[in-house]
Steps between C-alpha positions, in 0.01 A plus 500: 500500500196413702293781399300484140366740271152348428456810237828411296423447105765382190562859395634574861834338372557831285446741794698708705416488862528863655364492874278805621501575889471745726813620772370587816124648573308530223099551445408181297246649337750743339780210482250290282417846324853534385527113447206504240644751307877341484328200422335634234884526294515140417669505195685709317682493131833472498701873315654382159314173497201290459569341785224498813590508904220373713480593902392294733409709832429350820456677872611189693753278422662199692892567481526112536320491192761734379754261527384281194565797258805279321266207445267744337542876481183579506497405833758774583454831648658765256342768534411703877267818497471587852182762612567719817381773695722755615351894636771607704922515369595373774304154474655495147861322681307223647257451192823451303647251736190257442452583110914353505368198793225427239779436212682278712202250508498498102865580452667237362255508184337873457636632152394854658237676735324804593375729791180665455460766759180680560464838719836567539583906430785724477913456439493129520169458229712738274785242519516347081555087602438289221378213771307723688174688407350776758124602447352760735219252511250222390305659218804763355681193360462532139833415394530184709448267193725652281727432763367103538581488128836629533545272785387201281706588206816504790457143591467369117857684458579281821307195286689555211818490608469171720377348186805629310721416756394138541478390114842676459764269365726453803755252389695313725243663839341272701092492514366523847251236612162655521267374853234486626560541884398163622795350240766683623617269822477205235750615205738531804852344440381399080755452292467802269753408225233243393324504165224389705510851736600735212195360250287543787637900573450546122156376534359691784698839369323483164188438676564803711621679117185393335276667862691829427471488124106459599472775751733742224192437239709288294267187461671290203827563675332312811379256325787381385736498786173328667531210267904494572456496828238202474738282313795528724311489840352207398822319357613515892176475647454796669152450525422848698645750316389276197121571598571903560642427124197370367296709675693797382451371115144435596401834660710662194274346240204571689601852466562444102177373469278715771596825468191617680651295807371191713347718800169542404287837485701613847854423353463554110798726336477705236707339182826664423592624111753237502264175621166625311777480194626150585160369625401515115792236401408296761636127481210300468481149655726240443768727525871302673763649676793588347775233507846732612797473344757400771773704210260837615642481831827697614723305772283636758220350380375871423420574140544902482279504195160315473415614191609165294273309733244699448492514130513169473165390633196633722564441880178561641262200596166412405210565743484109502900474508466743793300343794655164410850693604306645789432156574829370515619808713280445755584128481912593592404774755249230726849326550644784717303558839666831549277630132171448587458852463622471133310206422179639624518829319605318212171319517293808506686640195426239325121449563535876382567376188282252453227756607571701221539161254164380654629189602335505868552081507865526485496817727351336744753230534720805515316612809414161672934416487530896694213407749753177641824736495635520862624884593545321814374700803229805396373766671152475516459849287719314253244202490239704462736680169553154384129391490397802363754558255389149381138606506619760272665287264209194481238797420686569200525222335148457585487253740260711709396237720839401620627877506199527767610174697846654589372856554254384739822266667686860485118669729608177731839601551435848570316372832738154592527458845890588493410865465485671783273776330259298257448770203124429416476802320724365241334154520173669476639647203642183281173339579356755308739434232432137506130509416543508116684225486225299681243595258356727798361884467375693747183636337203337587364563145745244339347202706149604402513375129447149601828338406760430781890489376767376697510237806277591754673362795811676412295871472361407794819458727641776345203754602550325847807601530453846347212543816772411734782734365216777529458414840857479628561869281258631754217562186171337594307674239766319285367194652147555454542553143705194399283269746188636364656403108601165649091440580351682223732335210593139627149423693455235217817335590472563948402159672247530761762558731688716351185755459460499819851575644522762190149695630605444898839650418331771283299587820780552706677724247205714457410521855818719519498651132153491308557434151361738205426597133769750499850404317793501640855610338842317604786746554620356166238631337291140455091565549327221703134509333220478775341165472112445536381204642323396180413092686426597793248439448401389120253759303322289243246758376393868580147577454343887541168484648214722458316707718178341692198589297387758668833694499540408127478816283351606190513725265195713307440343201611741206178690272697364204433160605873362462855621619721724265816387645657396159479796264629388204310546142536116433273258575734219510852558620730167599777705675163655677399134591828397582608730760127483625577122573826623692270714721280234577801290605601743765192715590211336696121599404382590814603824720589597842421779657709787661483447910327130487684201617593317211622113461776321389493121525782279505581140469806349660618213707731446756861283347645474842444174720398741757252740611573855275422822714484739222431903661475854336346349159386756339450634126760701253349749291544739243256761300315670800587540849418179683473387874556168515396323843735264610388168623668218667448080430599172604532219228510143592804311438491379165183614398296505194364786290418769831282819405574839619293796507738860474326771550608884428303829453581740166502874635515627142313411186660418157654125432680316746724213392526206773901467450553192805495482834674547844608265761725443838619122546752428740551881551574545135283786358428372079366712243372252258425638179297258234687554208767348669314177591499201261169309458228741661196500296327830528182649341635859508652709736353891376189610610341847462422682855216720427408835754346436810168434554266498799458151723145457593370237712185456645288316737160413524235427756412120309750223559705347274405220259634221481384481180740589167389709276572379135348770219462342173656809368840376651545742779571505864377591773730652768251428828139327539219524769187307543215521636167308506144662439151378391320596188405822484700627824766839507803504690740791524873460406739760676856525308767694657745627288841525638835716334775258626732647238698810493327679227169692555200355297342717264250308299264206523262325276272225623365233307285198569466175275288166567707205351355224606078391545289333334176676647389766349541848763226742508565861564863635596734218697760741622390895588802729659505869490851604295474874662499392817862377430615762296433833730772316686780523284778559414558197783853600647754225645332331780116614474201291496197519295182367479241356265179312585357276247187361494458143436130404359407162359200474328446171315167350310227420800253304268452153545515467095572738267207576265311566781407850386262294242294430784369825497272486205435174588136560688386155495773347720383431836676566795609183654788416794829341403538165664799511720675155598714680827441826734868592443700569159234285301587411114228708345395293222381695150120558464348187247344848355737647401714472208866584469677646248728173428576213704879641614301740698250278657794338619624824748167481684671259750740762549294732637618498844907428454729774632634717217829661430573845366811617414614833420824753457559823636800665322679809657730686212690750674786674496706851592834669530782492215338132331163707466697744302653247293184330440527235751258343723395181693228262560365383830225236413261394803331161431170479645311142587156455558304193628103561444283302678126500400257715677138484352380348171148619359389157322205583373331850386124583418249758450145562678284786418422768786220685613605813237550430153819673493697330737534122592634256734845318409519170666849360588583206641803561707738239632768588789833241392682619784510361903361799631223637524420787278252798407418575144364855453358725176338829480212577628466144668553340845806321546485070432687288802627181320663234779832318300381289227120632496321608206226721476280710268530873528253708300628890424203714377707709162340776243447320199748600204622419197849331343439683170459830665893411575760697318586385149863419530763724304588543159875324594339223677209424261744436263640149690517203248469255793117444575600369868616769575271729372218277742689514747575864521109544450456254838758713692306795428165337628661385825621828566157626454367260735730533773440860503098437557570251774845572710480180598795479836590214725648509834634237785361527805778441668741685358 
């Protein structure tokens, strides 16, 4: 016997083998039909008795296996249910000749058989054959397992009378020498008068009495002609048929104690009336077998009646009593060559056992004595059986690592070089199988927790050779997938090297077959998740970004002052404040708005020792429809902490949630999603898109400043111009206003603001007309308007400032200021006069420095769906002024004139700038002053007043501050006085 059954258990010994096959041409999907439903009768309860027959069917058999059906009956065919397909009579003939041809190969040991015949009609189907069965076809077979049962109960009539027959008391007839068929050429010419031969013939036949006893469901019966058998086979050393023995006692206490059978959840029986009965008087351990009484046996050797042995003591071993027999079995069969077979299967029974004792140590002894049997020469598809079979066997005990070694030596064998057809399919497969074993799972997720399990090395040659099976099955997209886990989950553990032969093969995989997010399912069902290339590169933190500051938006501030967002009568909630703190963790303050770029920025670098081309990155959203705009970099080998900008545009409004990004490396297309990447710090990923708004942008006939604009009030300013006038000069400022965005601008408000001088400004700085602007909206997409703003400075001329006093001074004499140089002199303070305080005697060398003004013109604008919302922007324009000195009057007095109601003012006028300039007032010829010159003017005025001046309001009389009140009072006098003068200067040569 050179064929094993890798799938044979302990309560096989009590079986009946009954062989199912088909005669001539039939559909195997309809043969394995019919097989699965004769299959299904395997067992049956005996009529009048307690007693249990078990089936064992098979569809192939080897009839050299066959041949070892005396050594143990189990082994032997008995039973034959042959499945045909007849349509036409007159095929029946020749369909009856190989039904009887298909006897002949089982012959010598079938009990009985059948002939199921499908399609077959008229006189012959009407024929009544008890060993034939006619069925017009495949499904209109209802009776056909009635009929298996009657079949079965046929061969345990057949059963039962063997048994009978051989523990008969035959006085005075010889017993027949049992063999196995590689004996027979020895026991030629034996002297078989011996008490040697005939102990040995008494041995083996109540061997073979206690198999039949087993298959016949009587079990104490068996075990006692098991232990007879035992003692006299191993009085004359017949150490073969002494293992089958002890194997036979062994596999019939297994069945004493395991009721629910050895197999496992693919093999398990249902327990008989008769076992689940004895299974509660179980013999616990420590249990001996029975000593037999040589006065119970006949002359023969044959005791017709067992029941003395049995009643005198329990025959059934221990579980500890039983693998220590199993032991010894195995020991006497590894002296034959010829029952390797035996020995091997005897192995796997036993570690069967031990599975079910949880004794995986000693089972695997079991198994590492079967790996070193020699079955001599095996087929390859046998090798493969072998390792997998053991596979099988080491996974149950739960030596998963090992069960993996010798199903990935089974993937090996599938593809040896002695095949001529390597079956990588089935290699492809078992490497599958093999992954659990090695601590390996295909999902990327498992690897992302941080803790690696399992030898690297080992996972790593394994997905290696998983990428070539793919290959050589003709599945590159197979081969994407597993090279793309071999880079994603073992980078930590690649050499230099080995990353780069890992992305170069990648390359050339996906140059053919361009690898994806979508998953792919095996034929056997088994889902290969896609696998984002979360390190390639490294994202260390995700930042949202807001808008620029003049596309940031902003909402109308509510009458009520605050937001009613929380509604609840309770002033203090902590569930309130605690899911508040929850929003804060995800939302982000600030907004985008619906059709704006918006900004995501990114921090990664580059684990590879080479330069990382990284295209299509791009953002993954969720909330509101988003276009994300892909973008493509190049990271450095090895570098450090890299920004990167992602930019995408929302086309709806509502939240939008920033769930990851998108990449292609190595033609690998990644959908990296954040939650899924450990360590990325983040300051929230929701934002609120509100409506969109209208993009203005504008430009302006100043340049721009170089100057930055910092308001004291904190805000900023989006552009700045500058320009550079003297005292007293007006520019105009033309703005035009641009609609860059797609929605149409509806309304504008224009504001100015001085933020930073220390001079005080006279009269209005910044002067625009707001209607010229408006008659031009709404401003649609693309249209231009325009606003002209009038710059005018207008700072203090006088030399000091209580020079006003001089005007009710009559006894001051008019006198020349000294001047030390013709150009941009120092003026030095009159001895005369007498300053307020010392700090401001201190600004008359000041006089002539250039001056800066700075000022803010604020656009708030806005239009389309974010108007209605109560949305709108600011566009703030920063405006710089440098102003240079012009004139400075440094000294004022008073001469009568020639009428007593007017008089003569007398100035004295000094030009601070390097040109030459005209002064001018009303009624008066204009005053040339060369740069640096001072002169005395004299303007002839109608006398007047200060107290005919108005009396200031009730709101302002009411001022606590003095100062202010005096100074409001000389604000209203110098308006009064440059209204009587007009007093204008003008550059030549300008």
């Amino acid at each position: 016997m050179s064929i094993p059954d890798y799938m044979q258990c302990a309560e096989d010994h009590q079986t009946l083998l009954v062989v199912v096959q088909p005669v001539g041409i039939v559909p195997e999907e309809h043969f394995f039909k019919i097989y699965k439903r004769i299959a299904s009768i395997n067992q049956i309860n005996v009529r009048d008795s307690q007693r249990v027959l078990y089936i064992r069917y098979r569809h192939h058999y080897p009839p050299e296996n066959n041949e070892w059906g005396d050594f143990q009956t189990h082994r032997k065919v008995v039973g034959l249910i042959a499945v045909t397909e007849c349509v036409q009579a007159k095929d029946w003939p020749q369909t009856a000749e190989r039904y009887h041809n298909q006897k002949e190969v089982f012959g010598s040991t079938l009990y009985d058989s059948r002939l199921l015949v499908f399609g077959l009609h008229g006189e012959i189907a009407e024929q009544t054959r008890t060993d034939v069965a006619f069925y017009p076809n495949y499904e209109e077979c209802k009776e056909m397992e009635k009929r298996v049962e009657d079949f079965i109960e046929s061969l345990f009539i057949v059963l039962e009378s063997k048994r009978l027959d051989r523990t008969t008391d035959k006085s005075g007839d010889k017993i027949p020498l049992l063999c196995v068929p590689f004996e027979k050429k020895d026991f030629v010419g034996l002297d078989t008068d011996s008490r040697h031969y005939k102990k040995r013939c008494q041995g083996r036949m109540r061997k073979h009495v206690g198999d039949l006893c087993l298959q016949a469901g009587m079990l104490q019966d068996a075990l006692v002609h098991y232990h007879m058998a035992v003692e006299l086979l191993r009085s004359v050393n017949d150490f073969l048929w002494l293992g089958a023995a002890l194997e036979g006692l062994c596999s019939a206490s297994v069945i004493y104690h395991y009721p629910g059978g050895t197999a496992g959840k693919f093999g398990a029986r249902k327990q008989s009336i008769s076992l689940s009965a004895e299974s509660g008087k179980r013999h616990r351990p420590g249990a001996q077998e029975v000593l037999i009484d040589p006065g119970a046996l006949t002359t023969n050797g044959i005791s017709a009646d067992t029941s003395s042995e049995i009643g005198r003591a329990k025959n059934c071993l221990s579980p500890e009593d039983i693998i220590e027999k199993y032991k010894e079995a195995i020991s006497y069969y590894g002296k034959y060559k010829n029952a390797g077979v035996i020995e091997l299967e005897a192995c796997v029974k036993a570690v069967r056992v031990l599975a079910i004792q949880k004794r995986a140590m000693e089972a695997s002894e079991f198994l590492q004595n079967a790996v070193y049997i020699n079955l001599g020469q095996l087929s390859e598809e046998e090798k493969i059986q072998r390792y997998s079979i053991l596979s099988e066997l080491y996974d149950l005990i739960g030596f998963h690592r090992k069960s993996a070694f010798f199903k990935r030596v089974a993937a090996m064998q599938c593809v040896a070089p002695t095949i001529p057809e390597p079956g990588w399919r089935a290699c492809y497969k078992l490497l599958l199988e093999t992954l659990p074993g090695y601590s390996l799972s295909l999902d990327p997720k498992d690897f992302s927790k941080g803790h690696h399990k399992g030898w690297a090395a080992v996972q790593m040659r394994l997905l290696h050779e998983l990428v070539y099976a793919s290959r050589r099955m003709g599945n590159p997209g197979l081969s994407v997938r597993h090279l793309s886990f071999l880079l994603q989950t073992m980078l930590d553990f690649l050499s230099d090297q080995e990353k780069k032969e890992v992305t170069q093969s990648l390359e050339n995989y996906t140059s053919k077959c361009p690898g994806g997010m979508e998953t792919i399912t095996l034929p056997d069902g088994l889902k290969l998740l896609p696998v984002p290339f979360t390190k390639l590169p490294i994202v260390r933190s995700v930042k949202l970004l807001n808008l620029p500051l003049g596309l940031r938006p902003h909402k109308v501030k509510s009458l009520l002052g605050q937001s009613l967002a929380t509604k609840s009568p309770f002033i203090y909630s902590p569930i309130i404040v605690h899911n508040r703190g929850e929003e804060r963790g995800k939302k982000i303050d600030f907004q985008w708005v619906q059709g704006d770029v918006c900004e995501v920025q990114l921090m990664v670098y580059n684990p590879m020792p080479f330069e990382l081309r990284v295209e299509n990155v791009g953002l993954l959203s969720s909330g509101v429809e988003f276009e994300s705009l892909p973008a493509a970099l190049s990271l450095p080998a090895e570098s450090g902490l890299y920004p990167v900008t992602l930019v995408g545009v929302p086309r709806t409004s509502g939240n939008i949630t920033i769930n990851g990004y998108h990449t292609s490396v190595f033609g690998v297309t990644s959908d990296c999603l954040l939650e899924t990447l450990p360590g990325v710090k983040t300051s929230g990923c929701t934002v609120e898109v509100v409506p969109a708004l209208p993009r203005l942008q504008f430009n302006t006939s100043l340049p721009r400043s170089a100057h930055t604009l910092q308001p004291a009030s904190g805000e900023e300013v989006s552009t700045s111009v500058s320009v550079q006038l003297f005292n007293g000069e007006s520019q105009k400022l033309v703005v035009k206003l641009e609609n860059i965005g797609s929605e149409p601008l509806e309304t504008l408000e224009i504001t100015s603001k001085v933020v930073t001088t220390k001079e005080k400004l006279f009269g209005d700085f910044l002067t625009w007309n707001l209607d010229e602007v408006l008659s031009q909206l709404p401003l649609k997409p693309g249209q231009v308007a325009t606003l002209t703003v009038g710059i005018r400075v207008k700072l203090d001329f006088s030399g000091q400032e209580n020079m006003l006093q001089d005007l009710n001074d009559d006894g001051i004499s008019v006198t020349g200021l000294p001047i030390s140089s013709p150009l941009r002199q120092v003026l030095k303070p009159r001895t005369e006069s007498k300053p307020l305080n010392s700090s401001e005697s201190n600004k008359s060398g000041e006089y002539n420095h250039v001056k800066a003004l700075e000022a803010i013109l604020n656009f708030k604008y806005s239009g389309g769906p974010g108007h209605v919302e109560g949305y709108y922007r600011n566009l703030s324009l920063g405006l710089h002024v440098d102003v240079e000195p012009s004139v400075f009057f440094t000294r004022v007095s008073t001469l009568p004139a020639t009428s007593t109601r007017q008089c003569h003012l007398l100035l004295d006028v000094f030009n601070a700038t390097e040109h030459e300039l005209t002064v001018s007032a009303k009624n008066n010829e204009d005053l040339v002053l060369h740069a640096g010159e001072c002169q005395r003017m004299a303007i002839q005025v109608n006398k007047f007043n200060f107290e005919n001046l108005p009396q200031l309001s009730e709101d302002t009389s009411n001022f606590t501050n003095l100062k202010q009140q005096e100074e409001e009072r000389q604000q209203a006098r110098g308006f009064k006085i440059n209204s009587q003068l007009d007093i204008c200067w003008r550059i030549i040569s300008f």
